[in-house]
C-alpha positions as CSV (number, residue, x, y, z in Angstrom):
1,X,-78.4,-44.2,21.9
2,X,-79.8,-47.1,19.8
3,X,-82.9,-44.9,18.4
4,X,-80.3,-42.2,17.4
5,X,-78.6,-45.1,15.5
6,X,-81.1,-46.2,13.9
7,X,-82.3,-42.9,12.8
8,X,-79.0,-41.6,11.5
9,X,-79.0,-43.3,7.9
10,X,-82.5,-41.8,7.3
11,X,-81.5,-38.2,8.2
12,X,-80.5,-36.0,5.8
13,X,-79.4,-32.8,8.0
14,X,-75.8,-31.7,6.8
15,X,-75.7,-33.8,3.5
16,X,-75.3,-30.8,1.4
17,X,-72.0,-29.5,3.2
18,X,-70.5,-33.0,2.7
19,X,-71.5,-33.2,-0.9
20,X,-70.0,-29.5,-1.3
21,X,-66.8,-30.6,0.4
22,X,-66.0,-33.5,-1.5
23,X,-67.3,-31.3,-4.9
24,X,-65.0,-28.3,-3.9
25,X,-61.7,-29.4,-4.6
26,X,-62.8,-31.1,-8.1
27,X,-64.4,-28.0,-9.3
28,X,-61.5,-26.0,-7.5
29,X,-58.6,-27.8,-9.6
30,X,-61.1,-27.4,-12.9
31,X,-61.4,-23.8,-12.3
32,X,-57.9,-23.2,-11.8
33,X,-56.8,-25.5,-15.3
34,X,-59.0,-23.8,-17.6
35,X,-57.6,-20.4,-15.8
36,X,-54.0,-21.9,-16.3
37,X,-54.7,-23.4,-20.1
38,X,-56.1,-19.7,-21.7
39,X,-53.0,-18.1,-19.9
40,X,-50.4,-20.3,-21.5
41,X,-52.5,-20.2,-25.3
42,X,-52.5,-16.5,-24.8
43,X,-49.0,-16.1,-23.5
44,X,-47.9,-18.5,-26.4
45,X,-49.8,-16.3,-29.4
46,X,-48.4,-13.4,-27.8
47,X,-44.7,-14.8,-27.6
48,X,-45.0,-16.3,-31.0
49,X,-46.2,-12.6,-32.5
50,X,-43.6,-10.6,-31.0
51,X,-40.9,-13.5,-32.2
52,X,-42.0,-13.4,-35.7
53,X,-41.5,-8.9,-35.0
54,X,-38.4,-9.4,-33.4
55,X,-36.7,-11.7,-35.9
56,X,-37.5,-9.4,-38.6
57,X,-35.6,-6.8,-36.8
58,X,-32.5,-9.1,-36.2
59,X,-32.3,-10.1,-39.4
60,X,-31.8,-6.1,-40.6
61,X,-27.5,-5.3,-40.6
62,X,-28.6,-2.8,-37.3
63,X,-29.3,-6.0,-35.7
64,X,-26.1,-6.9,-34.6
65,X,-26.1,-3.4,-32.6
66,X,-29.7,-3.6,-31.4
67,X,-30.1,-6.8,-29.8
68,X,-30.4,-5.6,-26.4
69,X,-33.3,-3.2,-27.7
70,X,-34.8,-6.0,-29.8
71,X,-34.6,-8.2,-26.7
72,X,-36.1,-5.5,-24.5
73,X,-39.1,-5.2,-26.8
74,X,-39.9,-8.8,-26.4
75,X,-39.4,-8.5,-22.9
76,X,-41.9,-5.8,-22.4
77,X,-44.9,-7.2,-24.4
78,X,-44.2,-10.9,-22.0
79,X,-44.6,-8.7,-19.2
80,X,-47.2,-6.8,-20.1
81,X,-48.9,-10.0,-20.0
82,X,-47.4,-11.9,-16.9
83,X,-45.3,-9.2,-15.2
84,X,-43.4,-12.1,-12.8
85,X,-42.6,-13.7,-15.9
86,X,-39.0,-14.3,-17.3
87,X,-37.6,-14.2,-20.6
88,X,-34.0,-15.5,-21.6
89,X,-32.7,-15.4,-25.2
90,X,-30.5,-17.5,-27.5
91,X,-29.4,-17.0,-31.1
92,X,-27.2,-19.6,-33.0
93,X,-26.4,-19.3,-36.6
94,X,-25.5,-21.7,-39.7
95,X,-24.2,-21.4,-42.9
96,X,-27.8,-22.6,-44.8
97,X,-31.2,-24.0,-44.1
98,X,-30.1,-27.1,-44.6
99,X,-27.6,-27.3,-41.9
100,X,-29.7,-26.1,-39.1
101,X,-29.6,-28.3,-36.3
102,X,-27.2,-30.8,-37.9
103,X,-24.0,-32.5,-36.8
104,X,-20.8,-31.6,-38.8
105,X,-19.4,-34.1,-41.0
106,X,-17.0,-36.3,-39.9
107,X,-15.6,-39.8,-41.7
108,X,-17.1,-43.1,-40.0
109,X,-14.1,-45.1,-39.7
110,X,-15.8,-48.2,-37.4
111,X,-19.1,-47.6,-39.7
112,X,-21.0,-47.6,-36.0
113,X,-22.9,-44.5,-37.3
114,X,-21.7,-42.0,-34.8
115,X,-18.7,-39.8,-34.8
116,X,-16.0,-41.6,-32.3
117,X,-13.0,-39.8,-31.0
118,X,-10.2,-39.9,-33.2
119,X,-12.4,-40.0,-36.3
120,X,-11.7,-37.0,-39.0
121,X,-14.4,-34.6,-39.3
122,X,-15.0,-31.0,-40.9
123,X,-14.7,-28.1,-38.5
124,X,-17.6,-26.2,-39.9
125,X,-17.7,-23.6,-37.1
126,X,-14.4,-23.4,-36.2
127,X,-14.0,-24.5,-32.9
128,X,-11.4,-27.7,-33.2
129,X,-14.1,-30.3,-31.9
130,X,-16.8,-31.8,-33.8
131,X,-20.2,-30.8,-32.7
132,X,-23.7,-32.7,-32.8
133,X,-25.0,-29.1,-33.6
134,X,-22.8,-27.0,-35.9
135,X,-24.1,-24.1,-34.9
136,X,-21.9,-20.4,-34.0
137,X,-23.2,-18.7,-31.3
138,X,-24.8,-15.5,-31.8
139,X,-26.2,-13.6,-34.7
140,X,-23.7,-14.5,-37.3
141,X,-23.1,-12.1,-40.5
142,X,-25.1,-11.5,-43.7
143,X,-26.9,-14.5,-45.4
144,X,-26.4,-16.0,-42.8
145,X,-29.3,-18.7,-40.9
146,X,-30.4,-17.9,-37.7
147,X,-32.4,-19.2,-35.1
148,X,-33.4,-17.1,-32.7
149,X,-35.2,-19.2,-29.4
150,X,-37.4,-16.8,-26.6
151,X,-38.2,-18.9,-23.6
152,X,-40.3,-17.8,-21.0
153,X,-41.0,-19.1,-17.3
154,X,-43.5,-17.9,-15.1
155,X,-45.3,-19.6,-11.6
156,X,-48.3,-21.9,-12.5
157,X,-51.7,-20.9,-11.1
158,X,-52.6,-24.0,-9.7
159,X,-52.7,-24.5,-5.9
160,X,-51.1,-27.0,-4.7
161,X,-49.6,-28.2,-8.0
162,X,-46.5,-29.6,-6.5
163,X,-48.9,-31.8,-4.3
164,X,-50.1,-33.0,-7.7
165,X,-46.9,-33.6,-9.8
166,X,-46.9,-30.5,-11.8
167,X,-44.2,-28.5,-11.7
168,X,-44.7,-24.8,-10.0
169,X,-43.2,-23.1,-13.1
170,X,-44.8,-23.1,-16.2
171,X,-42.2,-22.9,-19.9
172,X,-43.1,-21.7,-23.1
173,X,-40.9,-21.7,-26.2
174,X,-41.1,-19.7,-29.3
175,X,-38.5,-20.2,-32.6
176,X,-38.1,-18.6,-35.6
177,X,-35.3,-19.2,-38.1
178,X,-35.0,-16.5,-40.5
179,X,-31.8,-15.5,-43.1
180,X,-30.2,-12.6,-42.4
181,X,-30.3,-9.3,-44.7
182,X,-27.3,-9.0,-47.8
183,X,-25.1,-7.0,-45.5
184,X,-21.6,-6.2,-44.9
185,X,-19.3,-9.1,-45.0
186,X,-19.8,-12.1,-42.9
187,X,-17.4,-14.4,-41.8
188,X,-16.7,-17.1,-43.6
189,X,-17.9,-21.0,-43.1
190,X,-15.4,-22.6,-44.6
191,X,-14.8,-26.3,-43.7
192,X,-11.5,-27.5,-42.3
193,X,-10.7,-31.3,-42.3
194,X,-9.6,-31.8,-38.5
195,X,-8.0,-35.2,-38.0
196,X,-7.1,-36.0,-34.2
């Protein structure tokens, strides 16, 4: 038993399945990132394409009426890519460029630099509360600013990703805010002082 002892560090039988074990998951996890990393840059050109497509055709007074179609074609070319994907929608308008994604107005009284109940503000949107985001929900009327958001969710690739911290789901977002066509009459977006 000794002699087999001393023999062991010398002997070099089975070193290459060890060194392949410990190797395997490494190259494994490499293999399966570079697979994951060209699916998300390709899945995020071809989201960002069919956005840019697809807000042109809301943007056209037949939009209102089509964007279940216009929704559908998006749809289609995501799954033509990663059929298990999923692919929600959202469109919010404004009444300019400037306005998109800002709070409505509203009078400081405690000059704390945030709007505190009680404090007057202008009801851009019409909904009797202020709002961090003025935004209306949907495609709004002509001239109007829209932003019109695509998300898409689909299962990561990685193995054992959950084991890792990743998450098993893998997000990609795609934006465009474009103004709509001179149309028939939109509704209007004029501000009502509102003091609670």
């Amino acid at each position: 038993m000794s002699a087999r002892l001393r023999r062991l560090p010398a002997d070099r039988e089975g070193a290459a399945l060890v060194e392949f074990g410990l190797i395997m998951p490494v190259m494994l996890m490499m293999v399966f990132g570079a697979l994951e990393f060209g699916i998300n840059v390709y899945m995020r050109s071809v989201l960002e394409g069919t956005m840019l497509q697809a807000g042109r055709n809301s943007s056209l007074q037949t939009g209102a009426s089509n964007q279940t179609s216009i929704d559908q074609m998006v749809t289609t070319q995501i799954k033509n890519v990663m059929p298990s994907a999923t692919v929600t929608f959202d469109r919010d308008n404004y009444p300019s460029y400037s306005r998109v994604n800002k709070p409505e107005d509203f009078t400081d009284s405690n000059s704390n630099g945030q709007y505190d109940a009680g404090e007057c503000f202008q009801d851009i949107n019409s909904n009797n509360r202020w709002d961090a985001d003025l935004a209306r929900d949907g495609l709004g009327g002509a001239n109007d600013i829209v932003e019109f958001t695509a998300t898409v969710s689909y299962p990561s690739f990685i193995p054992a990703g959950r084991a890792l911290g990743l998450s098993p789901t893998t997000s990609i977002t795609a934006k465009t805010i474009l103004k709509n066509q001179p149309f028939a009459t939109q509704p209007g977006w004029g501000a009502r002082q509102v003091c609670p």
